[in-house]
DONUBA-949185 format. One record per residue (C-alpha): residue in three letters; x, y, z. Coordinates in nm, 2 decimals, always signed. Example, Ala and Ser with C-alpha at 12.3 -4.5 7.8 and 13.67 -1.06 7.14 Angstrom:
<recs>
REC   paba        X        Y        Z
REC    Ala    +1.23    -0.45    +0.78
REC    Ser    +1.37    -0.11    +0.71
</recs>
This chain:
<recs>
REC   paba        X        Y        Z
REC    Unk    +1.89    +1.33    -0.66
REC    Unk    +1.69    +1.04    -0.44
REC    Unk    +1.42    +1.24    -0.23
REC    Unk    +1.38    +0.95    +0.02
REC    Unk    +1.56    +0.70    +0.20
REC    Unk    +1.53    +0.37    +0.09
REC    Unk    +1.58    +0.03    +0.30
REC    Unk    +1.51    -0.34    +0.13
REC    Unk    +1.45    -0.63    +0.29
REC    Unk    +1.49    -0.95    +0.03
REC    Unk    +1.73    -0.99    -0.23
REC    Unk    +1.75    -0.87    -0.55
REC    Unk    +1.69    -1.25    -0.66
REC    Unk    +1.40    -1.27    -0.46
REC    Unk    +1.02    -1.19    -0.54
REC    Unk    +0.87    -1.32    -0.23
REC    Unk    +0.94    -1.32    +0.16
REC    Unk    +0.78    -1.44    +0.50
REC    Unk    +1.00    -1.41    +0.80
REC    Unk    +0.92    -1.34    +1.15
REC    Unk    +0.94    -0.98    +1.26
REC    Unk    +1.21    -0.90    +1.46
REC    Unk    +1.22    -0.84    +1.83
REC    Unk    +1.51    -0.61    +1.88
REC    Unk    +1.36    -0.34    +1.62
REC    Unk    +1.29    -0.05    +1.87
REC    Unk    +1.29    +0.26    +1.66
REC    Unk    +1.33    +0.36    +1.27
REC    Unk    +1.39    +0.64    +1.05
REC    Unk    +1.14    +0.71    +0.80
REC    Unk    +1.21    +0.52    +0.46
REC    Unk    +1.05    +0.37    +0.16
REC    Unk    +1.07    +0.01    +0.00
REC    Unk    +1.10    -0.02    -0.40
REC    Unk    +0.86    -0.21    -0.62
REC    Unk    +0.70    -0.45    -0.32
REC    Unk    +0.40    -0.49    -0.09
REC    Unk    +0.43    -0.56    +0.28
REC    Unk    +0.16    -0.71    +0.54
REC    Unk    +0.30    -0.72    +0.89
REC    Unk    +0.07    -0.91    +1.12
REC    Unk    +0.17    -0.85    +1.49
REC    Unk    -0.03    -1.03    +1.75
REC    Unk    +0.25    -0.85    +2.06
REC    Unk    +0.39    -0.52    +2.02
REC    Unk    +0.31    -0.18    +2.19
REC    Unk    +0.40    +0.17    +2.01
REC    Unk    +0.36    +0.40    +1.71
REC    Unk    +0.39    +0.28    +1.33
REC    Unk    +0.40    +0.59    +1.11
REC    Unk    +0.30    +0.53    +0.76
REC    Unk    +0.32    +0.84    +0.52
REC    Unk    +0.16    +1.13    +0.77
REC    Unk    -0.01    +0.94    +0.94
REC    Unk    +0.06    +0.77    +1.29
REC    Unk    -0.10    +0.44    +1.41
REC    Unk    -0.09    +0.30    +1.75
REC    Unk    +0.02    -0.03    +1.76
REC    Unk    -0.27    -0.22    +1.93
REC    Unk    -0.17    -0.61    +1.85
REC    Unk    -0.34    -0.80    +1.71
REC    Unk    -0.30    -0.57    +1.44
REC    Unk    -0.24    -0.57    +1.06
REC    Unk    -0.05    -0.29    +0.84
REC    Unk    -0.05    -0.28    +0.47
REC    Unk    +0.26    -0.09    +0.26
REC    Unk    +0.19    -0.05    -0.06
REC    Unk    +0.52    +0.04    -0.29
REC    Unk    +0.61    +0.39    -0.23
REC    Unk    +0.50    +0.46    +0.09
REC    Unk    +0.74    +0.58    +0.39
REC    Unk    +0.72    +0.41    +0.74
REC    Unk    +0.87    +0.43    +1.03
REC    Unk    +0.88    +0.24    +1.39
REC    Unk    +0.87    +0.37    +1.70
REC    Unk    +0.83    +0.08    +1.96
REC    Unk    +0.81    +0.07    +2.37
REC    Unk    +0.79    -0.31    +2.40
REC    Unk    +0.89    -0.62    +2.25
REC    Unk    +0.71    -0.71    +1.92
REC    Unk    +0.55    -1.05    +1.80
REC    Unk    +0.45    -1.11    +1.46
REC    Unk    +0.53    -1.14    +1.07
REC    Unk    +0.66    -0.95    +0.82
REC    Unk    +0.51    -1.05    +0.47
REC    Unk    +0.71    -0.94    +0.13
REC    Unk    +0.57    -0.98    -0.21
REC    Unk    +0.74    -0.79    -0.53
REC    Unk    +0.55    -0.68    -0.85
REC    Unk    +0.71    -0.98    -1.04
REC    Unk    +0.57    -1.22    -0.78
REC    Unk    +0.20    -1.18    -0.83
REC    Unk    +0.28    -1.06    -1.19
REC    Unk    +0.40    -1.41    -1.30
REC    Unk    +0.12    -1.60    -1.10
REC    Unk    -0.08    -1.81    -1.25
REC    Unk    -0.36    -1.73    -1.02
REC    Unk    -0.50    -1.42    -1.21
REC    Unk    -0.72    -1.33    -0.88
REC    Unk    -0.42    -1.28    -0.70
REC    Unk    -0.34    -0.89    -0.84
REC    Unk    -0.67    -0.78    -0.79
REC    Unk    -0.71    -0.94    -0.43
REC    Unk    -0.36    -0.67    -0.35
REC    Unk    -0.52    -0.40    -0.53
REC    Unk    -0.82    -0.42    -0.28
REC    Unk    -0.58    -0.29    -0.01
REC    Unk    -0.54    +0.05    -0.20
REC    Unk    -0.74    +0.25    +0.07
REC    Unk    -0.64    +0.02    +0.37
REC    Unk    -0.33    +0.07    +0.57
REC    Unk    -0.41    -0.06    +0.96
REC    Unk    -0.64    -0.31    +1.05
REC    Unk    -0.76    -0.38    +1.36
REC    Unk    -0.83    -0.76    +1.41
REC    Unk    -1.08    -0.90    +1.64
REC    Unk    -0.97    -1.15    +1.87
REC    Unk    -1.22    -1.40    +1.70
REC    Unk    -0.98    -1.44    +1.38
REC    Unk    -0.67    -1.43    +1.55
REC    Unk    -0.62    -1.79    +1.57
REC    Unk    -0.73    -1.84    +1.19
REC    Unk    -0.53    -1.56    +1.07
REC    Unk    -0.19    -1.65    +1.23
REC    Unk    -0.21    -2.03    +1.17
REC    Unk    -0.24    -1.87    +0.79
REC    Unk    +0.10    -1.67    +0.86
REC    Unk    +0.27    -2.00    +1.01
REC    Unk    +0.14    -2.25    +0.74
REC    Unk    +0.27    -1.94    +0.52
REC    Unk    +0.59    -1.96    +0.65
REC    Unk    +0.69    -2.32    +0.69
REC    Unk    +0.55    -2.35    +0.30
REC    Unk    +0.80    -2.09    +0.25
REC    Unk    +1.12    -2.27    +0.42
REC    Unk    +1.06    -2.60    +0.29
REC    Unk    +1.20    -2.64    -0.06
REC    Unk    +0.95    -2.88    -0.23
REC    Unk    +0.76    -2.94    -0.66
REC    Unk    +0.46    -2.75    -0.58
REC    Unk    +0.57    -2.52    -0.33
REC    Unk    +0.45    -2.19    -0.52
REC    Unk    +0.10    -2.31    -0.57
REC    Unk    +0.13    -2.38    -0.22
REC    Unk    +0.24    -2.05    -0.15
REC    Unk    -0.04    -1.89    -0.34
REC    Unk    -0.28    -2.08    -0.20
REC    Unk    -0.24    -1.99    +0.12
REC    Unk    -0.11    -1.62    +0.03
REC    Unk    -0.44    -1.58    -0.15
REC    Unk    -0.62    -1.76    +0.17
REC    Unk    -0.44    -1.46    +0.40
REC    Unk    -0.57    -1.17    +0.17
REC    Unk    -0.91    -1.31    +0.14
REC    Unk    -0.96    -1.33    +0.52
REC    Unk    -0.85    -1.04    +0.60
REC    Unk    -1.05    -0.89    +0.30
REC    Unk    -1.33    -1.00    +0.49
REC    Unk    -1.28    -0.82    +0.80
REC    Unk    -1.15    -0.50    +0.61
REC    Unk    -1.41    -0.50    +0.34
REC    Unk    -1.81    -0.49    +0.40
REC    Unk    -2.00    -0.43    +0.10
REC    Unk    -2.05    -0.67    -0.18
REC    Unk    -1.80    -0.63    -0.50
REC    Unk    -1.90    -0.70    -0.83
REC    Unk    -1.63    -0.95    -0.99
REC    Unk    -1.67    -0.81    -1.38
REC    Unk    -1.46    -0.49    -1.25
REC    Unk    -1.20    -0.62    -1.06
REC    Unk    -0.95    -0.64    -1.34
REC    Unk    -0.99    -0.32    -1.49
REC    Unk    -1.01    -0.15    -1.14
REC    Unk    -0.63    -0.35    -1.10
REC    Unk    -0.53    -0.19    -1.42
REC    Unk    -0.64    +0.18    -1.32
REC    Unk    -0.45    +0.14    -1.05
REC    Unk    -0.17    +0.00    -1.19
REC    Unk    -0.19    +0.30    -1.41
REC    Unk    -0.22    +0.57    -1.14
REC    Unk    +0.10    +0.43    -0.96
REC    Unk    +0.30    +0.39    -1.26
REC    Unk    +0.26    +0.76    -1.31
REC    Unk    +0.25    +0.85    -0.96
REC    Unk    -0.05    +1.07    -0.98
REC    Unk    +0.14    +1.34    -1.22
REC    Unk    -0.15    +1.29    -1.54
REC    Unk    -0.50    +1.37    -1.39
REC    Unk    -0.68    +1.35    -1.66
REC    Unk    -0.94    +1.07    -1.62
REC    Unk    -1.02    +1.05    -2.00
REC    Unk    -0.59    +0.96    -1.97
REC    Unk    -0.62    +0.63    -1.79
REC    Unk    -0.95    +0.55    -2.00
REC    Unk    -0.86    +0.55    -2.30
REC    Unk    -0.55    +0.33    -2.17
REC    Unk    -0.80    +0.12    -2.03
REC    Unk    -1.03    +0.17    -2.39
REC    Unk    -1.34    +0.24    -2.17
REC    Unk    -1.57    +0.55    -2.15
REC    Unk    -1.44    +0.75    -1.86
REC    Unk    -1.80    +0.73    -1.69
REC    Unk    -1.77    +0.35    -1.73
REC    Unk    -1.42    +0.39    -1.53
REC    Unk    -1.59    +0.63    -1.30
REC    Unk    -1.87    +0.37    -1.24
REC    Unk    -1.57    +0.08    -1.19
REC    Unk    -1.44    +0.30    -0.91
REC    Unk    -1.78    +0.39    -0.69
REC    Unk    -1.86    +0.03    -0.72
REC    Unk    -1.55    -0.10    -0.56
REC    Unk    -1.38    +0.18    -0.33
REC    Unk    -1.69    +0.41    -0.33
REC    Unk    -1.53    +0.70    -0.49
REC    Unk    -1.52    +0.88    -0.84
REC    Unk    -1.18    +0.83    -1.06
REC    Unk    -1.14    +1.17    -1.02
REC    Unk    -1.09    +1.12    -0.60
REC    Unk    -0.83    +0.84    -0.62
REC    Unk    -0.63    +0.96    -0.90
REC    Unk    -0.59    +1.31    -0.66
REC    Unk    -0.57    +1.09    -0.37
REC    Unk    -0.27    +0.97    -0.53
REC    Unk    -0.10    +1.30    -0.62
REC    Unk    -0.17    +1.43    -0.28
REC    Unk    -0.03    +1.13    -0.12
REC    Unk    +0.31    +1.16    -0.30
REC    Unk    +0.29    +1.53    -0.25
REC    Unk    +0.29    +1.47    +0.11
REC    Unk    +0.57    +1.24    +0.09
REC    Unk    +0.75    +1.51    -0.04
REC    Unk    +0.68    +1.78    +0.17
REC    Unk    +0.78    +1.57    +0.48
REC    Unk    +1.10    +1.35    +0.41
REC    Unk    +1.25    +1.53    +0.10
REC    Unk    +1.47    +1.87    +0.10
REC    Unk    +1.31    +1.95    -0.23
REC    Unk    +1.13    +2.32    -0.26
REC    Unk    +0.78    +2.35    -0.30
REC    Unk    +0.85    +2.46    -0.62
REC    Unk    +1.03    +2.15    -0.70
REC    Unk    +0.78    +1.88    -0.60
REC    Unk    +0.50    +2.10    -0.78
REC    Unk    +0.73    +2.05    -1.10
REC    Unk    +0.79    +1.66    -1.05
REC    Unk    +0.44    +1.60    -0.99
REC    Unk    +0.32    +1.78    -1.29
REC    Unk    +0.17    +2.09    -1.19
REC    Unk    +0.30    +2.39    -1.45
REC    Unk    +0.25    +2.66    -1.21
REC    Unk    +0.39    +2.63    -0.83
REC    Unk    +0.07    +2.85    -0.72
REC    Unk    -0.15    +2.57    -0.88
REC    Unk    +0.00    +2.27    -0.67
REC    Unk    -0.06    +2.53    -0.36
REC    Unk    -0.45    +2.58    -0.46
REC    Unk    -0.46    +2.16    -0.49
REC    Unk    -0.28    +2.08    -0.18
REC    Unk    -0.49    +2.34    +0.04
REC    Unk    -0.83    +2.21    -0.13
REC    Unk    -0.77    +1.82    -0.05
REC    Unk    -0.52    +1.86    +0.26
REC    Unk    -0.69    +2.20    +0.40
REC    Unk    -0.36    +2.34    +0.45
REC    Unk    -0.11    +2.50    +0.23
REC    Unk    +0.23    +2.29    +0.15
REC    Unk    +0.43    +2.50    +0.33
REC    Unk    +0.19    +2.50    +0.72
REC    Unk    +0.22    +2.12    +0.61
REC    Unk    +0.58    +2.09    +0.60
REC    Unk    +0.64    +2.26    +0.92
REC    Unk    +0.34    +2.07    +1.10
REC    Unk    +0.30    +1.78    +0.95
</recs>
């Protein structure tokens, strides 16, 4: 049974996409992408973007990041202006730029960003070198696309990220994540994803503070409560359902998690989400 509607946007031969966003989109139901991570830059555009359960106003010039998984929706009052940046798993898996998966995984806690008018001009000459390297077929053309892929990430990075980040972590911080979202937040056990990791699960606590600023513990229920929620407000499934496909044993245990970290029960959540 498929809990959530699901829309691509690039071909199943594809792993990576730039296109302008399109003007006539006005209104969306919510729905999920597989297996890729989406910027959309939009320097016009007035309206609501609802990612998961939470709802944005669109306030150009404005970035939003999807990560795999997550449920959007549109809901636009004027004509929009902007980008729509794809990139699949296998695209920044087969780089040869090994910077490139941690520079995504830096997005994990960032879904709009604000951009001051200052960087504007820098950040969509990015998008349109971006997108011309992308139409014209040429020998280097994916080292140019990196290049100027990892060029967007880093500057917006910058604006979205303040305190210093200490390199030696980066990659083991990409593979707890990689872990976390492979297994959806069903196995939250920390010493789990340590011993995958083969680190002390203080080490993996200590990874985590230094780059997000919270403990192992917090992102890997951050996860579970994320999906949970995804759940709860675009599936049909029971409570008792999504407490069995995230993991919990008892349905009166998901209930105690979901009103700890949400501060409501599933069921007040479903109905007023």
């Amino acid at each position: 049974m498929q809990a959530f509607k699901i829309k691509e946007k690039i071909g199943l031969d594809k792993t990576f996409k730039i296109a302008p966003f399109r003007k006539h989109i006005r209104h969306t139901e919510p729905h999920k992408h597989k297996n890729y991570f989406e910027v959309i830059f939009l320097w016009k555009g007035d309206g609501i973007h609802q990612i998961d359960s939470a709802r944005y106003p669109i306030a150009a010039p404005v970035i939003f990041i999807l990560k795999k998984d997550q449920i959007h929706a549109w809901d636009m009052v004027s004509e929009p202006e902007g980008f729509v940046l794809i990139v699949k798993d296998e695209f920044i898996n087969h780089s040869k730029d090994t910077e490139l998966k941690a520079l995504f995984h830096l997005f994990w806690r960032i879904e709009q960003l604000p951009l001051q008018h200052d960087v504007l001009h820098t950040i969509r000459t990015l998008f349109e070198s971006l997108y011309n390297a992308y139409l014209q077929e040429q020998r280097f053309q994916n080292l140019i696309i990196e290049g100027l892929l990892k060029s967007i990430l880093g500057t917006l990075l910058q604006e979205g990220f303040k305190q210093d980040l200490d390199n030696r972590y980066l990659d083991l911080y990409t593979l707890f994540i990689d872990q976390i979202a492979a297994h959806k937040g069903t196995n939250r056990n920390i010493s789990f994803y340590a011993e995958k990791l083969n680190i002390p699960s203080k080490a993996l606590n200590d990874i985590c503070k230094n780059i997000t600023g919270k403990t192992a513990k917090k992102m890997i229920e951050a996860f579970t409560l994320s999906e949970a929620k995804r759940y709860l407000q675009f599936s049909n499934l029971t409570i008792s359902e999504i407490a069995f496909r995230l993991q919990f044993n008892d349905p009166s245990y998901f209930v105690k998690f979901f009103k700890k970290h949400a501060g409501v029960t599933p069921h007040h959540f479903r109905a007023f989400p």
